[in-house]
C-alpha positions as CSV (number, residue, x, y, z in Angstrom):
1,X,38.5,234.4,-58.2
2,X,37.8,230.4,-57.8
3,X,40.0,227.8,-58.8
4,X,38.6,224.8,-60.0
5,X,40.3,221.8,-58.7
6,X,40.8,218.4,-61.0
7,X,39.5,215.9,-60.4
8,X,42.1,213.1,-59.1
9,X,42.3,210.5,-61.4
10,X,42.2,207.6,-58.6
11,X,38.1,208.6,-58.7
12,X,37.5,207.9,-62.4
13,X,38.8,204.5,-61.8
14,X,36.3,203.0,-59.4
15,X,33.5,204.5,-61.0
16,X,34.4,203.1,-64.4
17,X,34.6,199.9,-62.9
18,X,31.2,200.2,-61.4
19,X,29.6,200.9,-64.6
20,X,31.1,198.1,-66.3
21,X,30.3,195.7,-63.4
22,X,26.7,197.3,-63.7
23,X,26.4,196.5,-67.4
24,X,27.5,192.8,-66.8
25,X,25.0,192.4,-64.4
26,X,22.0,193.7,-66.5
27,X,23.2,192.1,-69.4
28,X,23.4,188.8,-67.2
29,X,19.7,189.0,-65.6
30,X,18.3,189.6,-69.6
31,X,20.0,186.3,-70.4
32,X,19.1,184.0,-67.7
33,X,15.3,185.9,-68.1
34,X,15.0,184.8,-71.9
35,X,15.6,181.3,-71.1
36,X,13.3,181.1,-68.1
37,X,10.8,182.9,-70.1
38,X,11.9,179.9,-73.1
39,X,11.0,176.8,-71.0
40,X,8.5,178.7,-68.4
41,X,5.8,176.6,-70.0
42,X,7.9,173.3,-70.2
43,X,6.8,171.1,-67.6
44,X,9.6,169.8,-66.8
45,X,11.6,173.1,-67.4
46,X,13.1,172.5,-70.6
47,X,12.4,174.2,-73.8
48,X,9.1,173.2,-75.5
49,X,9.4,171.5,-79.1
50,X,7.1,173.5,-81.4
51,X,6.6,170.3,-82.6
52,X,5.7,167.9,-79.7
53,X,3.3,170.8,-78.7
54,X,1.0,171.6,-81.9
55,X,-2.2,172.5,-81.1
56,X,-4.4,169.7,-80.2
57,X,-8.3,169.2,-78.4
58,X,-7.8,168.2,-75.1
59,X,-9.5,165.1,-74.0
60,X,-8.7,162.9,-70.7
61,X,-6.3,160.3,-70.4
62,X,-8.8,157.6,-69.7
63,X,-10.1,155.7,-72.7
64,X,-14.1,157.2,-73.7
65,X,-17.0,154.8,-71.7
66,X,-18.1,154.2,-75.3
67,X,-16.9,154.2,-78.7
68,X,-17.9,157.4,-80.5
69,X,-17.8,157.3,-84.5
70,X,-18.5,160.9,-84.6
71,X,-15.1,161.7,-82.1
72,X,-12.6,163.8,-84.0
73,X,-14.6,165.3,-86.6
74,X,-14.9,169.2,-85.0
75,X,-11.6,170.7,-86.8
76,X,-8.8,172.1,-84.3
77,X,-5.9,174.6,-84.9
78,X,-4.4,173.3,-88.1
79,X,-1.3,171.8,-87.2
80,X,1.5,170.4,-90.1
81,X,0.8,166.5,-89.2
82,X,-2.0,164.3,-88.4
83,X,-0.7,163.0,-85.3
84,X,1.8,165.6,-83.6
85,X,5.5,164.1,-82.9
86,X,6.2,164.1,-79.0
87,X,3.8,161.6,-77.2
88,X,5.5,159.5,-74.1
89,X,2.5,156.4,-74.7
90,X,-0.7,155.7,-75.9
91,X,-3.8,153.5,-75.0
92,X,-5.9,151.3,-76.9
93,X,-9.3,151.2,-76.6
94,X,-11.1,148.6,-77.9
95,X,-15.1,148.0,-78.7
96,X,-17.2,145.5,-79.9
97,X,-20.7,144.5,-79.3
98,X,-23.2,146.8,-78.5
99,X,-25.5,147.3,-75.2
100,X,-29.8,147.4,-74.7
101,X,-29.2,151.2,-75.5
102,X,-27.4,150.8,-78.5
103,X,-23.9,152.0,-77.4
104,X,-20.6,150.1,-77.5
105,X,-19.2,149.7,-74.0
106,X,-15.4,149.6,-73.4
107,X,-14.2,146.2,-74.0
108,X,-10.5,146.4,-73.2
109,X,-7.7,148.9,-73.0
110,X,-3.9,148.4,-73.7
111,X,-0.7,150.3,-72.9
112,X,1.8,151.0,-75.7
113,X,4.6,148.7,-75.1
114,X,6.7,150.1,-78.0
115,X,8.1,153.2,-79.5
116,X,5.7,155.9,-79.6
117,X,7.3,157.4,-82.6
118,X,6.6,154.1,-84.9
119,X,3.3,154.9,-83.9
120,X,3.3,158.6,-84.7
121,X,5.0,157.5,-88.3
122,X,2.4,155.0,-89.0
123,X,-0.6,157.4,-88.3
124,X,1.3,160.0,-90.3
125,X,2.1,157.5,-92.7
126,X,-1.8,157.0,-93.6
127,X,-3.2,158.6,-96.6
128,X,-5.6,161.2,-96.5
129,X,-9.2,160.0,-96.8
130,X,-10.8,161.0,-100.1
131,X,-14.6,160.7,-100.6
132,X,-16.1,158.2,-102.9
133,X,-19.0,157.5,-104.0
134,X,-19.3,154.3,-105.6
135,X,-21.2,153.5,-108.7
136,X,-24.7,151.1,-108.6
137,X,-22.2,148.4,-110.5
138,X,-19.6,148.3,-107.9
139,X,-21.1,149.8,-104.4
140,X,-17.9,148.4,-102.7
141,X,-15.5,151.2,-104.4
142,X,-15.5,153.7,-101.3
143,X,-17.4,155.1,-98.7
144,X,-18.2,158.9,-98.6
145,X,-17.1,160.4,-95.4
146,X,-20.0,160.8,-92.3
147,X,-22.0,157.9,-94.8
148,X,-22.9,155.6,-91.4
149,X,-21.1,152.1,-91.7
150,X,-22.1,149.4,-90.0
151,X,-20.1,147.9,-86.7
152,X,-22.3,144.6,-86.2
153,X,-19.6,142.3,-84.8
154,X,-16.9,144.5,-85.8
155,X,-14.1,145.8,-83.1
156,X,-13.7,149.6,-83.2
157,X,-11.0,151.5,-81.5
158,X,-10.2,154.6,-79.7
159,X,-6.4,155.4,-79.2
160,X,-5.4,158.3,-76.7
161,X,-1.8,159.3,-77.3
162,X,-0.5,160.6,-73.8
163,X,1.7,163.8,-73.9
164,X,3.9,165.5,-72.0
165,X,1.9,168.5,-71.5
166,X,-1.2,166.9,-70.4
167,X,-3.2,167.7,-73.3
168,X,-3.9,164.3,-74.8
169,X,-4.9,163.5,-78.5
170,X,-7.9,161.2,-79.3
171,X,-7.7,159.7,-82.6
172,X,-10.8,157.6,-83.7
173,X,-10.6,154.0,-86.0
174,X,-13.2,153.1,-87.7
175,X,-12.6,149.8,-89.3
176,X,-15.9,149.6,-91.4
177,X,-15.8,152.8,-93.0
178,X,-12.0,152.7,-93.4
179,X,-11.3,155.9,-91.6
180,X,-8.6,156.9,-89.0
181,X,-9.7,160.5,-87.8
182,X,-8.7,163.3,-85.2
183,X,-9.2,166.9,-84.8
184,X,-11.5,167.2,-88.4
185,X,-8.5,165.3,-90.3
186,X,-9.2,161.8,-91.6
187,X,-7.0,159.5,-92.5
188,X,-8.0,156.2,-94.7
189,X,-6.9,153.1,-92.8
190,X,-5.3,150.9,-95.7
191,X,-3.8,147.3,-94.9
192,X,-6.6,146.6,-92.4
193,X,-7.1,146.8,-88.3
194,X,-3.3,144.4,-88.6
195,X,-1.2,147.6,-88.7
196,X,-2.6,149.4,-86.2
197,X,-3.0,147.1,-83.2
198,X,0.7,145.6,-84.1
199,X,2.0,148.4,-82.3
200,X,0.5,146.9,-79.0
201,X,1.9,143.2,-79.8
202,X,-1.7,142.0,-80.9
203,X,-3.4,140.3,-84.1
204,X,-6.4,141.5,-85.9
């Protein structure tokens, strides 16, 4: 007949202890995972801001050759504001008279001096832009949207808001037709060109 020995107690210690340093460990790894995993796509390493990220068409940081009217009118991801918060600067680009071929060359750029959220709260700020179409009696009621305007010996702008990520936000003003647009939204630029170009220290 076989006798079955106990087990010394001095052996269930250490293993105990192994398991719960084993759990720690696991438990550690998962932790410092979900916040690598939570600012993996930062690039600086921190935690993206859902909204200093919303979706947005990428476009290079250089101001366009020439001023395009039409810029900003294919629709992107919706996204909850007209201008997403988060940018680090922006650049104006200005336009004016046109070339032999009909385009309007670059006629100066300018670096955002300022806060880049006063700038973000004044596009945001902008009402939306409501088609009109005026009556014979008073044709200088509104202007229906993609109705051409004319830019003879008006300045038209361009404004790239640089962000962190590298995916840049083009937002087109159109001073004769009243309109502020990016990303198929447009805005209706009230209080004239004075308000926007403010933000760079300059007068209308």
């Amino acid at each position: 007949m076989s006798t079955v020995r106990p087990m010394k107690r001095a052996t269930l210690v250490p293993l105990g202890v192994a398991a719960a340093v084993l759990i720690s460990v696991a438990a550690v790894v998962m932790v410092m995972s979900g916040k690598q995993d939570a600012g993996a796509s930062a690039p600086d390493g921190g935690v993206r801001s859902p909204e200093a990220y919303a979706p947005r068409t990428p476009v290079s940081a250089e101001c366009p050759a020439t001023f395009d009217a039409a810029a900003g009118a294919t629709p992107a991801t919706s996204r909850a504001e007209f201008v997403p918060a988060g940018p680090e600067g922006a650049t104006l680009c200005r336009y004016f008279e046109p070339n032999a071929a009909g385009e309007y060359p670059l006629l100066a750029t300018y670096e955002l001096a300022g806060d880049p959220d006063e700038l973000v709260a004044y596009f945001n700020g902008l009402p939306d832009f409501e088609a009109q179409i005026a009556p014979p009696e008073d044709p200088g009621e509104g202007t229906p949207i993609g109705t051409p305007c004319s830019m003879a010996l008006t300045h038209t702008f361009h404004v790239v808001l640089h962000y962190r990520d590298s995916v840049h936000l083009l937002v087109t003003v159109n001073p004769p037709c009243e309109s502020v647009r990016s990303d198929g939204d447009t805005r209706r630029l009230v209080g004239g060109i004075e308000g926007l170009v403010s933000h760079w220290g300059l007068t209308a």
